[in-house]
N, C-alpha and C positions, 0 to 999 in steps of 0.2 A: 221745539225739538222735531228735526223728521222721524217719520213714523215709518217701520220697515215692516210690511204685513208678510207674515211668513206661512208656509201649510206641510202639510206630509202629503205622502208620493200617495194616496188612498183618495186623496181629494180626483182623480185620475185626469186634472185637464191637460191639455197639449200643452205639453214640452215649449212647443213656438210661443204659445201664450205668457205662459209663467216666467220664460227666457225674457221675451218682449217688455214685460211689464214690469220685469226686476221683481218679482214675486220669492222668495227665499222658500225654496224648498228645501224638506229634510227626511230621505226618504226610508222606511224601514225596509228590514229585510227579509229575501226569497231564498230558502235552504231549493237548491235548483239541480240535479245530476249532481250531486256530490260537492257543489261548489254554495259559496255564500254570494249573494248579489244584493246589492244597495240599490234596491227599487229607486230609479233613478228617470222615470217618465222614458220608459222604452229605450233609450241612448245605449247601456249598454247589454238588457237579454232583451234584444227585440220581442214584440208585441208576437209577431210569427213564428218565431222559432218556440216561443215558450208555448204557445198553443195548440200548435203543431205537437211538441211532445207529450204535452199530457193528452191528447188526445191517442197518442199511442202506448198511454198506461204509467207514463210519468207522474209520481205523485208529490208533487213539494209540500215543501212544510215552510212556516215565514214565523217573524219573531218581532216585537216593536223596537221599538227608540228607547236607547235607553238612557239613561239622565245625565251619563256622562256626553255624550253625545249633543244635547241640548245644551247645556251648559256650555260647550265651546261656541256652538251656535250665538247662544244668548248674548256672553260675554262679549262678543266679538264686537256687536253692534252696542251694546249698552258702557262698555268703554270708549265708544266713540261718541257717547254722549245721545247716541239716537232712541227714542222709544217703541217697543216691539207689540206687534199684536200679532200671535198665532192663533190661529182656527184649525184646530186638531180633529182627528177623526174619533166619531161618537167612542165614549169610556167604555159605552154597553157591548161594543165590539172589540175592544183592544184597551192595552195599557198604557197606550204611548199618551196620552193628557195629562194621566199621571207622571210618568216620568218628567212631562213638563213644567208641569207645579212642583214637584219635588228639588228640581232646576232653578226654577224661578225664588224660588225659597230660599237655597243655597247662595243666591247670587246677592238677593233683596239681604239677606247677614249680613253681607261682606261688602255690599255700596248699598247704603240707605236711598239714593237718587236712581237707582235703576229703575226704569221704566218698562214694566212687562206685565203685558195681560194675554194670560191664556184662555182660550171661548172653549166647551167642547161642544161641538157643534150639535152635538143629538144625528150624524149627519152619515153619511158613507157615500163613495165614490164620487159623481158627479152631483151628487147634493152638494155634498161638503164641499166638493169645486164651485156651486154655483154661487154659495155663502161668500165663498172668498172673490166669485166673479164680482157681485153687488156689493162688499168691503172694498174692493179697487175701485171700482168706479166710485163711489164715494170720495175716496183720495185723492185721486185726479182732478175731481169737481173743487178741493180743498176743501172738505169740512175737514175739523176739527176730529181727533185721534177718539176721543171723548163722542162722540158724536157718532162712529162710525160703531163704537165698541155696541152703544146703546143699541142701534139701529137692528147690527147683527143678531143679540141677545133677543129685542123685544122679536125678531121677525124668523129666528133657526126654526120653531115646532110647523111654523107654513111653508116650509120646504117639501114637501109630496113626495113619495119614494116607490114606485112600483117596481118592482122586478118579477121576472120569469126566467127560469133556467130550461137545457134542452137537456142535458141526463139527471137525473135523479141521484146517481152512485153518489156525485160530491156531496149533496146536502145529507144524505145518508151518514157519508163518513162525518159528517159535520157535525152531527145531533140531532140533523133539523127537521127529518124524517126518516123513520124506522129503517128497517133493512128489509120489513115483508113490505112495507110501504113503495118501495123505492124497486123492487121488483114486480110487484103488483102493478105502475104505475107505470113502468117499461112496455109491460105486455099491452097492456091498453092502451097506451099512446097518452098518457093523463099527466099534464104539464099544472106545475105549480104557480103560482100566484103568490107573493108577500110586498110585504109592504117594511117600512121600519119608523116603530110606535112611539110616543113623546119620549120613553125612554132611550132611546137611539137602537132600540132590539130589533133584529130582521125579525120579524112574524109571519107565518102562512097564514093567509086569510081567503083563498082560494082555488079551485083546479077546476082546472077547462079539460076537454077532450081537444087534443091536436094541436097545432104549432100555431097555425094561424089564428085560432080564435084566443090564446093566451096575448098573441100581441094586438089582437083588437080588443084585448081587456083591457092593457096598457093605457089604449087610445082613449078608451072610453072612462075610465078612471079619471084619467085628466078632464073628459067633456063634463062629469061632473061635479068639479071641485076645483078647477082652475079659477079665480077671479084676476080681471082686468089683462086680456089675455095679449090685447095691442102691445102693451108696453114689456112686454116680457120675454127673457131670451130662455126657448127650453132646453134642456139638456140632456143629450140618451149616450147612455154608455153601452158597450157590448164586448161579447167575450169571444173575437175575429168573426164577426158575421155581419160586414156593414150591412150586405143587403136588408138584413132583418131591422136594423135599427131605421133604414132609410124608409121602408114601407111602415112601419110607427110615424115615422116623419110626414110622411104623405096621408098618413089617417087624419092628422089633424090637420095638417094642411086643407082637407078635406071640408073640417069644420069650424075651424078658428084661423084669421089672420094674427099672425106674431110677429114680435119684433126679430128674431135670429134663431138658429140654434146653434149648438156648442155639442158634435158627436165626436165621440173619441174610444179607444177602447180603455175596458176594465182593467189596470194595472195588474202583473200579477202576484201584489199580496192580496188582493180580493180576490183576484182569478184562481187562485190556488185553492179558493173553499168553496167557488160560486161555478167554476169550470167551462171550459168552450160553448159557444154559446147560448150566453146568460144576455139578455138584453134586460136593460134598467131607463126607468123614464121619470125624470124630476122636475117639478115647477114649483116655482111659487100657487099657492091653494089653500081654503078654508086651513085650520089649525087641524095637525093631526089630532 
């Protein structure tokens, strides 16, 4: 059976990529000025435009997949006789994995031969893209659908997840630091640091003074916990601030030869809670 590897629009890689590689995306949604948007890897509320407005006080709201949705999805390809592997964005952030097991349940009823495996990846943004990068390339090579599931499963908790955000309001409105916190943290110039833990939870695990020294915690996070760094393609997302993601790029470049990187920005169902820029830095590395 061909194996059709699918993801949601949170995995955030490029559009060209996913387009290129017949990757099936399936994207949730951005409540955006008044309107609904099928987060759709920038195509149709560009990367700019949406950044641009929350930056001038636009506050969206976003909503997962929900099983109906999946279900035509699944159907489509599992009537054709092909079997499906989605890589969904961590449960501990969102409900769309469930929605997709709930999908896959309805269908497995109704044809006993459908073939569908949902991973949740423990993963968010360019983690969970980079899962699905090393799931492709597996494909490609032709291993076996079986083979690819194992690989993904034994190897999602060494996915590495750092991020840093530059206003504090979002993760405030978020939960994820107080509101004296997040004014306290303004005035001083005091940038956050998390990470997200075997259970796919964003967590704070640090604050720097200033901008620059939050994105050489990035760098340095990775200098101690990357292994086998030759063979490895990193991947930094950001929330419209290439420059910031590029000088992350150039820290390690500094101190590790790698195999590529994969920069792209934050989608905005993650940019809606993580906000303008948020730079995020992912590799393979010891076990969270």
């Amino acid at each position: 059976m061909e194996t059709i590897l699918m993801t949601d629009s949170c995995s955030d890689l490029p559009f060209e990529y996913v387009e290129k590689n017949g990757i099936i995306p399936i994207g949730l949604t951005c409540h955006f000025k008044g309107k609904d948007y099928i987060d759709d890897f920038g195509k149709t509320l560009s990367y700019k435009e949406f950044y641009e407005e929350v930056r001038k006080g636009e506050m969206p709201t976003t909503s997962q997949v929900n099983t109906y949705r999946f279900e035509e999805v699944f159907k489509k390809f599992t009537d054709e006789g092909k079997s499906i592997i989605y890589i969904g964005f961590s449960s501990a952030l969102s409900g769309t994995v469930g929605s997709a097991l709930s999908a896959k349940n309805h269908i497995m009823d109704q044809n006993k031969n459908a073939d569908i495996t949902v991973i949740d990846s423990k993963c968010a943004s360019l983690g969970e893209g980079l899962l699905v990068y090393y799931a492709n390339e597996m494909l490609k090579k032709g291993y076996k659908k079986d083979e690819v599931v194992k690989w993904v499963e034994d190897n999602k908790l060494k996915i590495n997840h750092y991020f840093t955000v530059e206003d504090l309001g979002h993760l405030r409105r978020g939960g994820r630091v107080s509101g004296f916190a997040a004014a306290l943290g303004t005035i001083l110039d005091i940038k956050p640091v998390l990470h997200v833990d075997r259970e796919g939870r964003l967590i704070p695990i640090g604050k720097v003074k200033g901008r620059k020294k939050s994105l050489k915690f990035l760098a340095d996070s990775l200098k101690e916990r990357i292994i086998n760094p030759k063979d490895q393609v990193i991947t930094i997302s950001h929330g419209d601030c290439l420059e910031d993601a590029l000088y992350v790029k150039e820290l390690i470049l500094n101190d590790f030869e790698v195999k590529d990187f994969i920069i792209n920005n934050v989608g905005p169902v993650i940019g809606s809670h993580s906000g303008p820029g948020t730079v995020a830095l992912f590799f393979m590395g010891h076990e969270r």
